[in-house]
C-alpha positions as CSV (number, residue, x, y, z in Angstrom):
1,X,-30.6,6.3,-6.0
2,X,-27.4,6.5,-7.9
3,X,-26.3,9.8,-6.2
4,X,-27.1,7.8,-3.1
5,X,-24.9,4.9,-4.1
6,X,-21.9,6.6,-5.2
7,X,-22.2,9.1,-2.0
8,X,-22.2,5.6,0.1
9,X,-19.4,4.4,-2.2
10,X,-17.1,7.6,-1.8
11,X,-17.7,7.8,1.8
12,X,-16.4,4.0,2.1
13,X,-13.3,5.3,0.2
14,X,-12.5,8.1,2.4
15,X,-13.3,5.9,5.3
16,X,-10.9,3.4,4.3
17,X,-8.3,6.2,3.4
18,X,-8.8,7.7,7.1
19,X,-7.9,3.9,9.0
20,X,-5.1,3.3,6.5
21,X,-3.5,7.0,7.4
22,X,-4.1,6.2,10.8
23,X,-2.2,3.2,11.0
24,X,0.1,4.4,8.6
25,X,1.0,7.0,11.2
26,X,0.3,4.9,14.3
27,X,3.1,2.6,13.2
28,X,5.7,5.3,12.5
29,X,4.8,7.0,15.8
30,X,6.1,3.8,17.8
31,X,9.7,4.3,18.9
32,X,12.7,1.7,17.3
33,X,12.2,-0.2,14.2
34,X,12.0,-4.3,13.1
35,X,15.6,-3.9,12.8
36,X,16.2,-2.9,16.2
37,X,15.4,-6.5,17.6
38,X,18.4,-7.7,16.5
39,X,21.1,-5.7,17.9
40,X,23.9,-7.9,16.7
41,X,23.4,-7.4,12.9
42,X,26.0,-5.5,11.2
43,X,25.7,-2.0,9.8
44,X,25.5,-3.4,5.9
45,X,23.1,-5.6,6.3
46,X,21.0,-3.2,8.3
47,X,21.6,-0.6,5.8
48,X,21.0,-3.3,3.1
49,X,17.5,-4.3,4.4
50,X,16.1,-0.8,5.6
51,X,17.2,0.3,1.4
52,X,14.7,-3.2,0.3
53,X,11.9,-2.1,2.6
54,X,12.6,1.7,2.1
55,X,12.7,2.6,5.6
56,X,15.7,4.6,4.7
57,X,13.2,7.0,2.1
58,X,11.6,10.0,3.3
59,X,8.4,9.4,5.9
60,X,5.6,10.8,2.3
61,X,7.9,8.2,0.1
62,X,7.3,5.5,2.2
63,X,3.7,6.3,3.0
64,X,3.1,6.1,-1.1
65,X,5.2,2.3,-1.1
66,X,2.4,1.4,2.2
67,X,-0.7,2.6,0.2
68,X,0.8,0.9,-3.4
69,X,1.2,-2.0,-1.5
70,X,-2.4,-2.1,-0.1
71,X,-3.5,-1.2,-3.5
72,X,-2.3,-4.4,-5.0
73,X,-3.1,-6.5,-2.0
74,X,0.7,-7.3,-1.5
75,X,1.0,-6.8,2.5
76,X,4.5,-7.2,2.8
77,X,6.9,-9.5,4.9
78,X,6.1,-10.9,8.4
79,X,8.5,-8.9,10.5
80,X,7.6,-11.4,13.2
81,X,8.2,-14.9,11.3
82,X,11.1,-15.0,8.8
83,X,10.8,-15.9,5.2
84,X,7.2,-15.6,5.6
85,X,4.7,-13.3,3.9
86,X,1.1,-12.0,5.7
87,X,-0.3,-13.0,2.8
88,X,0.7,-16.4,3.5
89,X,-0.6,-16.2,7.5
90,X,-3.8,-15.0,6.3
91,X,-4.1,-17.3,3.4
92,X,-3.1,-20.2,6.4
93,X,-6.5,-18.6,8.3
94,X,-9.0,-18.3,5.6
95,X,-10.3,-21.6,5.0
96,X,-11.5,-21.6,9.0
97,X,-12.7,-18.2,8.6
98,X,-14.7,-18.4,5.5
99,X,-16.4,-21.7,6.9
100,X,-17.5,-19.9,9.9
101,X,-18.6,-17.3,8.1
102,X,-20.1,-19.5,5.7
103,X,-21.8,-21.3,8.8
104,X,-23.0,-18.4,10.1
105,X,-24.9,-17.4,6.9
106,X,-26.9,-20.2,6.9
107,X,-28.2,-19.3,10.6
108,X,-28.9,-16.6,9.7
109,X,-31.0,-17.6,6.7
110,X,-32.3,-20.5,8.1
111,X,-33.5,-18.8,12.1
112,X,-32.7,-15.6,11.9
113,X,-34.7,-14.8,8.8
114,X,-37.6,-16.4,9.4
115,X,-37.6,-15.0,12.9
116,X,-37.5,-11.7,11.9
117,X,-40.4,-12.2,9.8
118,X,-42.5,-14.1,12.4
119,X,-41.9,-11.1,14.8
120,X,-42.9,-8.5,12.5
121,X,-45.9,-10.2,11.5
122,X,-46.9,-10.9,15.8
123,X,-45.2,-7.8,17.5
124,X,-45.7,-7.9,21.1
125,X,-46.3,-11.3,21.5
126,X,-44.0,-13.9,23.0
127,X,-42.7,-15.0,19.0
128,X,-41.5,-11.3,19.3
129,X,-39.8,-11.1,22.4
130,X,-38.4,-14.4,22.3
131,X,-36.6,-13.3,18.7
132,X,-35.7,-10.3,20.7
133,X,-34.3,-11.7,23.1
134,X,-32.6,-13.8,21.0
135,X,-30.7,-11.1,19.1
136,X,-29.9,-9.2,22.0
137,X,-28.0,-12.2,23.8
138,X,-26.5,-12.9,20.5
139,X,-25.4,-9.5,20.5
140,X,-24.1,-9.6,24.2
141,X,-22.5,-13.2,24.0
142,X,-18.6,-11.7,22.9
143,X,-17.8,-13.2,19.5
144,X,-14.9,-15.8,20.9
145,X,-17.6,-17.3,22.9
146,X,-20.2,-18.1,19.7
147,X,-16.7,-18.4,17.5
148,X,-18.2,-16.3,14.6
């Protein structure tokens, strides 16, 4: 069981290494830069800023600052809205978020659960393809629509 665990665990890892490479990558591969929305700034500051985000380091140099900053769940300025961190514009969204989530829990404890039981315990009957039914529309139904 613990080989299984840690297998699962270091598969998550390499997982999560694999999407953060990806978009790593992704992002360099897009032409221009945040900087080249403002074409009236002057050279110095350019220069200035590109040195305090390290765009001006070498592409493995900057991939090492990304992953760091993951690492310690610092995700940087907005480049959209000024003076502004993500962390902040997530940390604007969470509250929602985690009552949804929190909302949706319950369901699930409180119908889903007991539904699942009720099925296994009367399969082929209509308890079971109701449930069934159930959990397939709830997966059809796009997430915007049920807001979860």
């Amino acid at each position: 069981m613990f080989r299984y665990v840690l297998k699962r665990i270091g598969t998550s890892l390499f997982t999560l290494w694999v999407i953060i490479t990806i978009t790593f990558i992704l992002m360099h591969s897009i032409p221009g830069d945040p900087l080249t929305r403002d074409k009236k700034m002057p050279e110095a500051i350019r220069q200035n800023i590109e040195a305090q985000y390290h765009l001006n380091e070498p592409l493995w140099k900057q991939y090492g600052y990304y992953f760091q900053g993951l690492a310690h769940g610092e995700l940087g300025p907005s480049l959209k809205y000024e003076g502004v961190t993500v962390n902040e514009i997530i940390g604007q969204g969470f509250p929602v978020s985690a009552q949804l989530g929190l909302a949706a829990l319950v369901l699930m404890l409180l119908v889903g659960l007991p539904a699942g039981v009720i099925s296994a315990l009367r399969q082929n009957q209509w308890q079971d393809h109701t449930a069934m039914f159930m959990a397939t529309l709830g997966v059809a139904v796009p997430n915007f629509v049920l807001a979860t």
